[in-house]
Residue, then its C-alpha position, 0 to 999 in steps of 0.5 A: x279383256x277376255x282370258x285369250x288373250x296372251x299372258x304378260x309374262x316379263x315385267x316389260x310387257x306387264x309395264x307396256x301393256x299397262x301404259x297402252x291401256x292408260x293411253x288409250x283411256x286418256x281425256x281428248x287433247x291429253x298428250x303422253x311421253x313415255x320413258x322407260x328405266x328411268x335413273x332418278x336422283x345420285x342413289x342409282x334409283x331407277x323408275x320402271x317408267x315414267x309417263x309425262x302428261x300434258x293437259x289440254x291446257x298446257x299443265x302437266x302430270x307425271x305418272x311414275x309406274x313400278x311393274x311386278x309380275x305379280x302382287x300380293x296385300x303383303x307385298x304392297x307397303x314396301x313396294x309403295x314406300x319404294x315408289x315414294x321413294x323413288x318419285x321425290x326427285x321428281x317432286x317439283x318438277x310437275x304440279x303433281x307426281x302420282x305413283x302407280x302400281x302395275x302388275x299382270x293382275x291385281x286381285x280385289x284384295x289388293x285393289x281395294x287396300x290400293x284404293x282405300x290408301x290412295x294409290x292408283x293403279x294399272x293392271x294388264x287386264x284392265x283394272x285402272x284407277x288413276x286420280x290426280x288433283x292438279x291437272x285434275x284426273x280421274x281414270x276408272x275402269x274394271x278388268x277381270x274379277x279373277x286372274x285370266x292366266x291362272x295356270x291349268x290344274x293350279x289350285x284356285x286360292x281363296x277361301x273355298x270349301x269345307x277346309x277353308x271355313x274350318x281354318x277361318x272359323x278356327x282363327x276368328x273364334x278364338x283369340x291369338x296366338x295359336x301354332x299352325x299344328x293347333x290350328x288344324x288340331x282345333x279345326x278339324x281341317x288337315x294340316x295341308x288345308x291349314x297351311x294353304x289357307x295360313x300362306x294365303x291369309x299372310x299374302x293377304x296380310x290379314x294374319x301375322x305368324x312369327x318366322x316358323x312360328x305361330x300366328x300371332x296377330x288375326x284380323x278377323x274383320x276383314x277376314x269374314x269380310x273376304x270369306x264372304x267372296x267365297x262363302x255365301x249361305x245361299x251360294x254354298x249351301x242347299x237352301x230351300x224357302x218356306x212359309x210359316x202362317x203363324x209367323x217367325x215366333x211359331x218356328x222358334x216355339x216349335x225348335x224349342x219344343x222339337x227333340x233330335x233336331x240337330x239345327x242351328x239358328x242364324x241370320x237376323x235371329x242369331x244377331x238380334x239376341x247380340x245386336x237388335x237391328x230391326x225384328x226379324x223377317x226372314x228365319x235362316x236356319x241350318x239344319x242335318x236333314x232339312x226335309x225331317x224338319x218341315x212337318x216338325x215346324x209347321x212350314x209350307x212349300x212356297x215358290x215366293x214369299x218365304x219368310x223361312x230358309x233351311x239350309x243343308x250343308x256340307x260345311x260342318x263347321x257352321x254347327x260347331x260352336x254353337x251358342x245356346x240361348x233361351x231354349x234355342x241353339x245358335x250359331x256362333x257370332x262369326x257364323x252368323x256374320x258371314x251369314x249376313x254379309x251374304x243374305x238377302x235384302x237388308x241382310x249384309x246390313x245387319x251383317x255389317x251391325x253385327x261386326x260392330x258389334x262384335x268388335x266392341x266386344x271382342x273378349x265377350x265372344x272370342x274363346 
């Protein structure tokens, strides 16, 4: 569904919306009667809608919809008990009773924890999810990857952008609780960036803060896992390739003996002194001044076959921390994951056995 089309804008017209997409999405032969505001049970509970299919054979399946205008990780553990809730007078009535959160848009956030549970779903841009087990269904379409109506001038939320990876880096190096005026202080970002990134982390329920109080439970996991969708080494840094003949080894003799290079090691060679995944092939390196470094390392200009990359940065943040480590400086745990997740070939391999890693031993690296 392309952003021209028009917005949604009350909770009905999310709910007929999404209802048209699912009916237009139907096997052949399947046939669908829909109810809107429903009244279930004696305790005044009302379903937004309900949608009775009938199979081609005859067997039949009730859809029960809960609309929102919009929907946030937070909001979603109350809202699918409420529907769970809310479908158990009709338990019986059908060989299966399938709940569906709908919304104007559903990010991938939410979609994926939605997923992971279970719980299909329907979004007005077309986001479709819906499986049943009896009569067997299994609808699956992608929509938009951004929200379409996202108002002009309104910041873009996220983890995009110098701020935000300090903010990240400031929560996941180091372990809870930590005030939000601390979090800024520790670092580096303004007190304005730390919060916008602190109420997005909430809504994602990736943090947990005290009422006006400090964050006190991080999931830092899934928190490199989502900076990942905003951060990617090669995406958000100026990176170029080069060829080393004498192979990765010459690089890191040549930083050991190398004087007034600010760098930091990352990638494969920052996660194999921590977690061995297969030798190296590629050097990932952050570096000040990339161009200052080539003839100091002995590195080659290539259009293909590169088994080194400098990266220069405007994320500061990835030179902070760093570990030092058999005469070398490497970026810190954290750093190096995110990496990973974003490198090339087998790195978000390595990426996600480095995460294993660091969560076995969350006290070795966590400050």
């Amino acid at each position: 569904m392309g952003s021209t089309a028009p917005a949604p804008e009350r909770e009905a017209d999310v709910l007929r919306r999404c209802v048209a997409l699912l009916e237009d999405r139907l096997p052949s032969g399947w046939q669908a009667d829909v109810a809107e505001e429903v009244p279930l049970g004696s305790a005044g509970r009302r379903a937004d809608a309900v949608v009775d299919l009938t199979a081609s054979d005859g067997s039949r399946l009730v859809l029960v919809f809960e609309a929102r205008r919009s929907v946030v990780v937070r909001d979603l553990p109350a809202m699918v008990g409420g529907l769970e809730t809310v479908i158990a007078p009709l338990l019986g009535q059908a060989a299966q009773v399938v709940p569906v959160v709908t919304a104007r848009y559903l990010g991938p956030s939410v979609r994926e924890w939605l997923q992971e549970r279970g719980v299909s779903y329907v979004d007005a841009t077309g986001n479709i999810r819906i499986v049943a087990d009896n009569p067997a269904l299994y609808l699956r379409d992608t929509g938009a990857d951004r929200d379409p109506w996202r108002g002009p001038g309104r910041p873009r939320a996220g983890l995009h952008g110098p701020p935000a990876a300090r903010v990240v880096r400031g929560l996941v190096d180091f372990a809870p609780p930590v005030s939000v005026s601390e979090l800024a202080r520790r670092s580096g970002a303004s007190i304005g960036a730390t919060y916008r990134v602190v109420e997005f982390l909430e809504r994602e329920a990736l943090i947990e803060r005290e009422p006006r109080g400090p964050v006190v439970t991080v999931q830092w996991r899934r928190i490199l896992e989502r900076w990942s969708e905003d951060y990617g080494f090669l995406r958000s840094n100026t990176v170029s390739g080069y060829l080393q003949p004498r192979g990765i080894p010459a690089v890191l003799d040549a930083l050991r003996g190398s004087t007034g290079l600010r760098y930091a090691v990352t990638g494969s060679l920052a996660a194999q002194r921590l977690a061995p995944y297969a030798p190296p092939r590629l050097a990932m390196l952050y570096l000040d001044d990339p161009a200052s470094a080539v003839d100091t390392l002995g590195l080659r200009a290539v259009d293909g076959g590169a088994n080194v990359l400098l990266a220069g940065t405007d994320h500061d943040v990835v030179l902070t921390r760093t570990v030092e480590a058999d005469g070398l400086r490497f970026v810190a745990p954290s750093q190096a994951a995110v990496d990973l997740l974003t490198a090339p070939g087998r790195g978000p391999a390595e990426g996600h056995a480095l995460l294993d890693w660091m969560q076995a031993h969350d006290a070795g690296w966590r400050r």
